[in-house]
C-alpha positions in Angstrom: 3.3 -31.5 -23.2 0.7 -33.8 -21.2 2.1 -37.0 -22.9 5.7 -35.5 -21.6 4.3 -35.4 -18.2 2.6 -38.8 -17.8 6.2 -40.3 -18.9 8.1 -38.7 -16.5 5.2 -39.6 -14.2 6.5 -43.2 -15.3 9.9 -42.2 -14.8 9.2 -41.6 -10.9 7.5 -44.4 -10.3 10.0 -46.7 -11.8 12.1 -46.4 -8.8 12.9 -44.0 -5.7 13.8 -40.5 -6.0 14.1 -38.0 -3.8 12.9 -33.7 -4.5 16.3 -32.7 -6.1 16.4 -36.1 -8.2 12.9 -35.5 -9.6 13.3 -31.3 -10.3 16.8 -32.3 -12.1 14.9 -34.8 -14.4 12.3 -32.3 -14.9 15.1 -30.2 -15.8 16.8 -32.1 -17.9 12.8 -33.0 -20.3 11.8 -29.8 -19.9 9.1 -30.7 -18.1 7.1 -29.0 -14.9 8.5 -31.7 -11.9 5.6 -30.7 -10.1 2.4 -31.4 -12.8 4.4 -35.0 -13.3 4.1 -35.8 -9.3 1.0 -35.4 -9.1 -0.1 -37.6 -11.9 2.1 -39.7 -9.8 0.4 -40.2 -7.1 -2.5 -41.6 -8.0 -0.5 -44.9 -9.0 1.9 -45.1 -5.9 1.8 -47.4 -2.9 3.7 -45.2 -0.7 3.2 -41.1 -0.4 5.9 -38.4 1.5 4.3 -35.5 2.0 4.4 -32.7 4.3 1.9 -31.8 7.0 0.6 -28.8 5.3 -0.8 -31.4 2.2 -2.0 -33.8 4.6 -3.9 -31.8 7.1 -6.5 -29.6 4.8 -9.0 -31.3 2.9 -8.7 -28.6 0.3 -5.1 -29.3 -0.8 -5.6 -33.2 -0.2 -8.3 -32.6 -2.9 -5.8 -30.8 -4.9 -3.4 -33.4 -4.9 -5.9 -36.4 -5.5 -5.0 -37.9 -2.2 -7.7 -40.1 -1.0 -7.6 -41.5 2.7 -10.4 -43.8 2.7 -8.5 -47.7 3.5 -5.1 -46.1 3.6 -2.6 -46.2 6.1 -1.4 -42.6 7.0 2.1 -42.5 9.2 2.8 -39.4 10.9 6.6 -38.8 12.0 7.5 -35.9 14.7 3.8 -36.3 15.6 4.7 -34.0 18.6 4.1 -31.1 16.5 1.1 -32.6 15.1 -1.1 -30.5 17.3 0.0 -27.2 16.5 0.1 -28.1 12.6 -3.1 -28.6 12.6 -3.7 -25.2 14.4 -1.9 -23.3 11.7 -3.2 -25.0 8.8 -6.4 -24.1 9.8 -5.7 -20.7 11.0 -5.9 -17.6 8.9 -4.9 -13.8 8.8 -5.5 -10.9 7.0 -4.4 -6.8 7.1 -6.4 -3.8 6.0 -3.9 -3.9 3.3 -5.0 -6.8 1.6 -8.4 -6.3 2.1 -8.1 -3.5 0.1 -6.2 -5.1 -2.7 -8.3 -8.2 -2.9 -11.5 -5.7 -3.1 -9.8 -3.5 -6.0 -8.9 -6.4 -7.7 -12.6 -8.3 -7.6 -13.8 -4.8 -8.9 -11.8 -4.6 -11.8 -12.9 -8.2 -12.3 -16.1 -7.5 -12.3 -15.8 -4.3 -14.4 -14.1 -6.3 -17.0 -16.3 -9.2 -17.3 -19.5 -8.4 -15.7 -21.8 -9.0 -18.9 -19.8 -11.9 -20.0 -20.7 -13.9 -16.8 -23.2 -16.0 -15.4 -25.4 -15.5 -13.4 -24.4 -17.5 -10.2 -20.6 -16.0 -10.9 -21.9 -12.8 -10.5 -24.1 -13.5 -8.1 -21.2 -14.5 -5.6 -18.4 -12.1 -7.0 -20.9 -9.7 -6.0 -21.4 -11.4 -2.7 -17.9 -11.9 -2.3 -17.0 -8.1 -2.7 -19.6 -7.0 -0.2 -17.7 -9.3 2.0 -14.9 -7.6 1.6 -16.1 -4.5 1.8 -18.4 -5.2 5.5 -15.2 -6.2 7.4 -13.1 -3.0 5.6 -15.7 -1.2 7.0 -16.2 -2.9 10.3 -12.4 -2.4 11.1 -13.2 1.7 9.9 -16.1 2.1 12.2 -16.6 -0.1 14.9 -12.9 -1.5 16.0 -11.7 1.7 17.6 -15.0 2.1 19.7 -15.0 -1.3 20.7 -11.4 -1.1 21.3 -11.9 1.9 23.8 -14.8 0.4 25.6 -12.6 -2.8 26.1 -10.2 -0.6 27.6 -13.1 1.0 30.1 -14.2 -2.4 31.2 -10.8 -3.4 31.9 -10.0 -0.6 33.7 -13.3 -0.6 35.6 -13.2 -4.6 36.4 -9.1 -4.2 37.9 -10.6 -2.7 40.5 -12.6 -5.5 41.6 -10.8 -8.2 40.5 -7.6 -8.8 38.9 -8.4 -12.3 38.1 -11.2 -11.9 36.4 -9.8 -9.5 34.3 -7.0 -11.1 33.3 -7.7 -12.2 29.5 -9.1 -8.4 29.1 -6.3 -6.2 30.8 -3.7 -8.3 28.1 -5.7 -8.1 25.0 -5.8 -4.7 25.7 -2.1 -3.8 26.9 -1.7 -5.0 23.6 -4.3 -3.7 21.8 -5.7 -6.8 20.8 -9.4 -7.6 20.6 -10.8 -11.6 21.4 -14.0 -11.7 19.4 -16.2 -15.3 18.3 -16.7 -16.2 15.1 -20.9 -15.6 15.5 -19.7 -11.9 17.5 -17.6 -11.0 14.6 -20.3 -11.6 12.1 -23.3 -10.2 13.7 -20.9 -7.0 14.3 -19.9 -7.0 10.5 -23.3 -7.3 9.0 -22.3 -10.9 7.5 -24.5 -13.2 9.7 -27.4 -13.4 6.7 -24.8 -15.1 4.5 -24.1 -17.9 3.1 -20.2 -18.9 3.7 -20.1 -22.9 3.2 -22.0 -21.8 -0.2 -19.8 -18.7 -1.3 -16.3 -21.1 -0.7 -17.8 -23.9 -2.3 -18.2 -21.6 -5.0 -14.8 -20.3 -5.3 -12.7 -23.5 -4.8 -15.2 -25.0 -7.5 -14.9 -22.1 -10.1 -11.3 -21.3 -8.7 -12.0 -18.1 -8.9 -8.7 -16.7 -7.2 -6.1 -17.7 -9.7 -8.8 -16.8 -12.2 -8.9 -13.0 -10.8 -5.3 -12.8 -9.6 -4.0 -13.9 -13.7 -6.3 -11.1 -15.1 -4.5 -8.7 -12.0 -1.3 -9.7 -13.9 -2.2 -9.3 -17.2 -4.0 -5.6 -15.9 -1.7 -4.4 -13.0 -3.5 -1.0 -11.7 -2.1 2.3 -12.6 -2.9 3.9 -9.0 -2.8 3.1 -5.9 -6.4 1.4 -4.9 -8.9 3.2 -3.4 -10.6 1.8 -0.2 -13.9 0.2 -0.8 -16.7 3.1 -0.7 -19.1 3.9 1.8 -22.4 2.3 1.7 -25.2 3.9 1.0 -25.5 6.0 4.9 -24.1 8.9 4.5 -23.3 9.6 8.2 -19.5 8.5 8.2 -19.1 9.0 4.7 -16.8 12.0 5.4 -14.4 9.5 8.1 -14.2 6.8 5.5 -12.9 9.0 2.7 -10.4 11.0 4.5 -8.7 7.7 5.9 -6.0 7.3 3.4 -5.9 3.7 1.7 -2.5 1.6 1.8 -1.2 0.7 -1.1 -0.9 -2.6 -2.4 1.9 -1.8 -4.7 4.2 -4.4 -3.3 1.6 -6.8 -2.4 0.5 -10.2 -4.1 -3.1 -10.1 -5.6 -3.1 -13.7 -5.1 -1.8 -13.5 -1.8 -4.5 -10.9 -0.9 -6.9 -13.3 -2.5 -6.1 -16.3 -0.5 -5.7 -14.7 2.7 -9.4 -13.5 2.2 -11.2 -17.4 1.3 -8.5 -18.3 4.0 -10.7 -16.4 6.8 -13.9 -16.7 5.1 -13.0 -20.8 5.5 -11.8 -20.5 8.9 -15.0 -18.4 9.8 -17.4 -21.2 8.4 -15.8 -23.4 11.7 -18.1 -24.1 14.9 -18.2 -20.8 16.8 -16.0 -23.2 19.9 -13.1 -24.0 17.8 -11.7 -21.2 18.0 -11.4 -17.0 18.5 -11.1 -14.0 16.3 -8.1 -11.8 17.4 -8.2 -8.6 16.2 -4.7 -6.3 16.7 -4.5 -3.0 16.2 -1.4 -0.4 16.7 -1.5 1.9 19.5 -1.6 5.7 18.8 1.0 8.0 20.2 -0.1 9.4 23.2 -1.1 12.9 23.3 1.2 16.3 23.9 -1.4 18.5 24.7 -4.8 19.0 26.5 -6.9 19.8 23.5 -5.3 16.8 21.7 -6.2 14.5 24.4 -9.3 12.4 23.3 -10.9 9.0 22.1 -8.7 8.7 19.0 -5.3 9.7 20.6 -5.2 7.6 23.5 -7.2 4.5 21.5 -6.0 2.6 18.5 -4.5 4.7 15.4 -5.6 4.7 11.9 -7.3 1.2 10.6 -4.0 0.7 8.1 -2.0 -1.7 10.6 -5.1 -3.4 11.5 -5.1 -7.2 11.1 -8.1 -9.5 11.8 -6.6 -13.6 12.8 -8.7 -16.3 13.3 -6.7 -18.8 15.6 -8.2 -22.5 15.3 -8.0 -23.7 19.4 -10.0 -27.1 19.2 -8.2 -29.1 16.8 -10.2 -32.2 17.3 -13.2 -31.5 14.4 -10.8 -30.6 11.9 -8.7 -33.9 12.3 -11.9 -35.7 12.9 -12.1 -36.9 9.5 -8.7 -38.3 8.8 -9.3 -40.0 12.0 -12.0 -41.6 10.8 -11.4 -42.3 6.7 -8.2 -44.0 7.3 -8.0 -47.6 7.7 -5.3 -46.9 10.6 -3.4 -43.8 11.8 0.4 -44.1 13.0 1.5 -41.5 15.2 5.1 -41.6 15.8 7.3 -39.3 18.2 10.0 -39.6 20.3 8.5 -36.8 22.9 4.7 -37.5 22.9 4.6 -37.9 26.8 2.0 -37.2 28.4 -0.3 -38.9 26.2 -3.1 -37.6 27.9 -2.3 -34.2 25.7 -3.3 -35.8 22.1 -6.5 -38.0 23.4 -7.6 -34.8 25.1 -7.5 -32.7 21.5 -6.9 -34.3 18.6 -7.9 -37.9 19.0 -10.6 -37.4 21.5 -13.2 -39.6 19.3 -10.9 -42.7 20.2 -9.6 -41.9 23.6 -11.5 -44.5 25.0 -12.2 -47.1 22.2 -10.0 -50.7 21.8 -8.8 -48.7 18.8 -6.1 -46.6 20.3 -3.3 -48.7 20.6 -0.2 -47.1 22.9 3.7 -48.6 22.4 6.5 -47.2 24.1 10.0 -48.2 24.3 12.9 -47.5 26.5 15.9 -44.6 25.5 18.9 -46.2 23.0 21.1 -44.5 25.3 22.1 -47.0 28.3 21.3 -45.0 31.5 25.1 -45.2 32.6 25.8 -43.0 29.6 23.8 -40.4 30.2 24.8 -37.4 33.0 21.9 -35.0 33.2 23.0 -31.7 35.3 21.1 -28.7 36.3 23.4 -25.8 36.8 21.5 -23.0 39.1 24.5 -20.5 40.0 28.0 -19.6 39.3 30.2 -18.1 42.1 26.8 -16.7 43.9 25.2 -15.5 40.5 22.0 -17.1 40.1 21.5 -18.0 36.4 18.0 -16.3 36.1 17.4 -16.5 32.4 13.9 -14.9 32.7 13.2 -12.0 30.3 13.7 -9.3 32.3 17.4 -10.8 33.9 18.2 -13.0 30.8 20.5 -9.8 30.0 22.0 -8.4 32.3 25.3 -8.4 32.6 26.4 -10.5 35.8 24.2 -13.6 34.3 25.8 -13.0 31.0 29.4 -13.2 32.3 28.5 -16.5 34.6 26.8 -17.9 31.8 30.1 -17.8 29.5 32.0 -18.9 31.8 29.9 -21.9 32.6 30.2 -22.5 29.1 34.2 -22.3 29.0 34.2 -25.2 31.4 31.9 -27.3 29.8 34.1 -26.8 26.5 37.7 -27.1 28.3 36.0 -30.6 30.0 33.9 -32.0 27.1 36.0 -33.1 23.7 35.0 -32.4 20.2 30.7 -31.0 19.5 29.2 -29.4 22.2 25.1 -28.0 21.3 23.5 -25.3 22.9 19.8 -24.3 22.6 18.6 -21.1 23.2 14.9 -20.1 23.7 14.6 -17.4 20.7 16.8 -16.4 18.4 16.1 -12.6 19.7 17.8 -13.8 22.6 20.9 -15.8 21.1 21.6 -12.6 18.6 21.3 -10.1 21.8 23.7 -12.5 24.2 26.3 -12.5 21.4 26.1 -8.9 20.7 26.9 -8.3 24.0 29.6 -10.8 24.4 31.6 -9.0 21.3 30.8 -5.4 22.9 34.8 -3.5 23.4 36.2 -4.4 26.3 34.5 -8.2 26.6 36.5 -11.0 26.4 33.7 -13.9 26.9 32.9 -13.8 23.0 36.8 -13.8 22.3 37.8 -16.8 24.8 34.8 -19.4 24.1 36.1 -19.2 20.5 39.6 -19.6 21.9 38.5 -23.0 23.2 36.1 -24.1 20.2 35.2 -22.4 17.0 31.1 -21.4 17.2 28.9 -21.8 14.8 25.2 -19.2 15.3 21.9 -20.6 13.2 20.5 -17.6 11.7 16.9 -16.3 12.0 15.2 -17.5 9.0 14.5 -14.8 6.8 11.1 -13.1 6.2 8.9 -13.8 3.5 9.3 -11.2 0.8 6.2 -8.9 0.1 5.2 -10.8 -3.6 5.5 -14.3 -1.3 2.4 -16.0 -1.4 1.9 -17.1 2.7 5.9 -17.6 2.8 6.1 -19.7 -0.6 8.4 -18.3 -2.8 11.9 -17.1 -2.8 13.3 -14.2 -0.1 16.6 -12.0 0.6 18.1 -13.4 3.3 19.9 -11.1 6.0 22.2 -11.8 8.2 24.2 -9.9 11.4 27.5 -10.0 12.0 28.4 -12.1 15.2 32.1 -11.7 14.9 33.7 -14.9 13.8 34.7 -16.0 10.8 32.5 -19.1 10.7 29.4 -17.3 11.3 30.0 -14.1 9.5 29.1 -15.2 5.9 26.0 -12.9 4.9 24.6 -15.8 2.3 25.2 -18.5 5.1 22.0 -20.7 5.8 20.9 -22.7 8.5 22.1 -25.7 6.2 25.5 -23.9 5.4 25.9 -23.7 9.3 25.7 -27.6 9.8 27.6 -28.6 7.6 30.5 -26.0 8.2 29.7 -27.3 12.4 29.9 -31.0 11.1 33.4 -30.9 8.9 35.0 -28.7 12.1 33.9 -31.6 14.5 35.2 -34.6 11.9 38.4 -32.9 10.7 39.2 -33.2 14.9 38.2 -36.4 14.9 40.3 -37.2 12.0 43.4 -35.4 14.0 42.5 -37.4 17.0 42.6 -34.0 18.7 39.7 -33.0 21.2 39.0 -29.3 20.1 35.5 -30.0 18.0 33.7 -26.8 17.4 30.3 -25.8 19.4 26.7 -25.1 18.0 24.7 -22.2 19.2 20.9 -23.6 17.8 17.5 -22.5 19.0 14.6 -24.4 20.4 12.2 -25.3 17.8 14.9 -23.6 15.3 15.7 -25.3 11.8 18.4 -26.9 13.7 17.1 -28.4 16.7 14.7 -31.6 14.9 15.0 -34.0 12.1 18.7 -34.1 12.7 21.2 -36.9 13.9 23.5 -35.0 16.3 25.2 -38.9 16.2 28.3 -39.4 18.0 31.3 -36.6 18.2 28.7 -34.1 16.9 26.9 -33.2 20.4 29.1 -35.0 23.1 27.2 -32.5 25.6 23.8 -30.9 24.9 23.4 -27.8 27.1 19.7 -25.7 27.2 19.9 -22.2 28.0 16.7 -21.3 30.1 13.4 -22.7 28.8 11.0 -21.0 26.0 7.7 -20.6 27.9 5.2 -18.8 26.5 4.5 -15.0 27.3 1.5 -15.6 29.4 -0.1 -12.0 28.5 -0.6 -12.9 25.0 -4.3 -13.3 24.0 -4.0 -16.3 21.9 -2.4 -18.0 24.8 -4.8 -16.8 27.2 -7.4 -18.6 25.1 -6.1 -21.2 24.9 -5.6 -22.0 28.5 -8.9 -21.6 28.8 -9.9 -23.7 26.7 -7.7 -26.8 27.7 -9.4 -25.9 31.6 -12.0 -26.1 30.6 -11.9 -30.0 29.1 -9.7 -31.4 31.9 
């Protein structure tokens, strides 16, 4: 079987092939695709890979891709900062804490005499671990939670400014904790973390435990960890009932663990702890009125996310190792953005290098138009307007002239898809005509909202049910219909008009930052107008935001 793979290794280098080429030869041998790229790699001159391979040292390692005198090239670089945020970001629910601590336990229980000493010694480890933040979201979360809520209260009427980051972390029941806070608070500050993930990327220790979960699936639901060895909430801790993890991933539960356990061997300024929590219905009667009612509810929903902020020490080192770094981007104005985070070790250094060049659109064929009322309705497409139903009805008929006056593809960008999916709902309500007239004019085509990962998805790898909602057209109504089905069925409208000579076309309903709206040519007939509905800004009450304003203040 390895000689099969180095030759269709052989077979890839011998000339180009793109993903589908390479799975349908792998196919075709009977050979894993993926196990024969990667003995690839090591031989080729030129390496596509996706930011998610390039970004973490841990699956560059994987992959055997070495940046020291290579020339890495980054395309859509304007995402580059927020890539980097994620990969290095983690999350992880009461849920799988749970099932990652029942599944090191039968681990243990299985092979504890069979294994060495240092892999007991940090399975051990590990499982206390595991155990000290199950236990820190038990007992201390919904105090602190409630005393966050005191201080909030307490500082709004001094000052509302001051107070700001508080009084939305805890209208939303979310906690902003550092990485040092979070481990003094969970007993974990005496240990060892840069030793304890060595040790499990080394020893690979999570495939290792999550094949002997499939081989030995549990019989029960898991029990939460036990008490330690104080007996004074002993009672509390076994009357909380445990989630199951029937329907969750061991691996997954795994991962998502050495994910935070990573993130929380970071510098303490690189980024937050965010801990949500449900909020608890409020209370019917006097005598139910207390701490627990009005604070957060049971520990099951609770999730604990470490947010990376400070990119630039984790892209520090691909900075550095290559022998040059090409960022490329067609929207990387202002500048000042990157040399500010990520490429703050060269901002001022003869080695950044800036090149800009001029639109390939002449000027004279380009008619930008801002569009602020229709017939005295202002087009106010902030959240709490964005509905209603006088900026609704303007906003079609906006739309009906810009499709009667411009021929063939028309695209237009919404902020969310919450929003695109509510506007058409409304528009195909009885009695509403907008819906029913815009298709009269040209045939619309919605991108659906990509579907969740399934529960036995490993951090959305893996296959999921898609499910769609009916928008009432015939072109958008197929329940199996992907983002990629609605292109091409938007592309072969506009061309069979162009074919006819005839002006019709078809219009695109897309999403900012949606499948649909980069790394596509919208060349020619196929977006002879591009109109954005309202702009996607932030919610400026969310935590994560919050800290992350502060942070970019703080180094302008």
């Amino acid at each position: 079987q390895r000689t099969l793979e180095q030759q269709l290794s052989l077979q890839y280098l011998s000339q180009i092939h793109d993903i589908e080429d390479m799975v349908t030869r792998g196919k075709d041998q009977a050979v894993c695709p993926y196990y024969a790229s990667k003995d690839a790699v090591q031989y080729a001159h030129v390496i596509c890979i996706p930011y998610t391979v390039l970004l973490h040292p841990d699956v560059r390692a994987t992959f055997h891709l070495s940046l020291t005198n290579n020339v890495v090239i980054i395309d859509e670089a304007h995402n580059l900062v927020e890539a980097i945020s994620h990969s290095h970001s983690a999350e992880v629910c009461v849920a799988q804490l749970t099932g990652a601590f029942e599944a090191i336990q039968a681990y243990l229980k299985r092979y504890q005499t069979r294994l060495h000493n240092r892999s007991l010694y940090f399975l051990t480890l590990l499982s206390a671990i595991v155990k000290k933040l199950f236990f820190f979201v038990q007992r201390q979360l919904p105090a602190m939670m409630v005393a966050q809520s005191a201080t909030t209260a307490a500082g709004d009427s001094h000052s509302s400014s001051s107070s700001s980051s508080s009084a939305a972390a805890a209208s939303t029941k979310t906690l902003v904790m550092t990485v040092n806070d979070l481990l003094v608070r969970a007993g974990m500050d005496h240990v060892n973390l840069f030793a304890l993930r060595r040790f499990l990327v080394d020893a690979q220790l999570v495939p290792r435990i999550a094949s002997f979960r499939l081989r030995n699936p549990p019989t029960a639901p898991p029990p939460p960890p036990p008490p330690p060895s104080s007996s004074s909430s002993t009672a509390h801790v076994n009357s909380t009932t445990a989630p199951t993890t029937q329907h969750h991933s061991c691996k997954a539960d795994l991962q998502a663990v050495v994910a935070l356990l990573t993130c929380l061997t970071y510098h303490d300024d690189d980024g937050r702890v965010f801990v949500s929590m449900p909020t608890a219905p409020a209370a019917t009667s006097t005598a139910a009125a207390s701490t627990t009612t009005t604070g957060p509810t049971a520990s099951s929903g609770v999730c604990l996310k470490y947010q990376l902020l400070s990119t630039a020490n984790r892209f520090r080192d691909i900075v550095t190792q290559a022998r040059a770094l090409v960022l490329l981007g067609g929207t990387m104005q202002p500048f000042h953005y990157f040399t500010s985070t990520i490429l703050r070790d060269v901002a001022n250094t003869p080695r950044l290098r800036l090149f800009a060049c001029g639109h390939i659109i002449p000027r004279k064929q380009l008619l930008p138009l801002m569009v602020a009322k229709h017939r005295g309705v202002t087009l106010d497409f902030t959240h709490e307007r964005r509905l209603h139903r006088d900026v609704t009805t303007a906003l079609g008929d906006v739309l009906l002239q810009i499709f009667a006056a411009v021929p063939r593809g028309v695209v237009v960008f919404f902020p969310s898809y919450q929003y695109v999916e509510a506007l058409v709902r409304q528009w195909q309500q009885p009695g509403e005509t907008t819906w029913i007239r815009l298709n009269a004019v040209k045939p619309i085509y919605v991108e659906r909202r990509p579907p969740p990962p399934t529960a036995t998805s490993s951090h959305g790898h893996g296959h999921s049910h898609s499910h769609s909602h009916s928008h009432g057209h015939g072109h958008s109504d197929n329940p199996g219909a992907g983002s990629q089905n609605i292109w091409d069925s938007y592309c072969r409208e506009v061309q069979q008009a162009q074919a006819r000579g005839g002006t019709r076309g078809a219009c695109l309903f897309s999403v900012l930052g949606g499948k649909l709206s980069e790394g596509i040519n919208f060349s020619d007939d196929l977006a002879r107008a591009v109109v954005v509905v309202g702009m996607p800004f932030p919610d400026t009450r969310d935590a994560v935001l919050q800290e992350k304003m502060r942070l970019y203040n703080a180094l302008s």
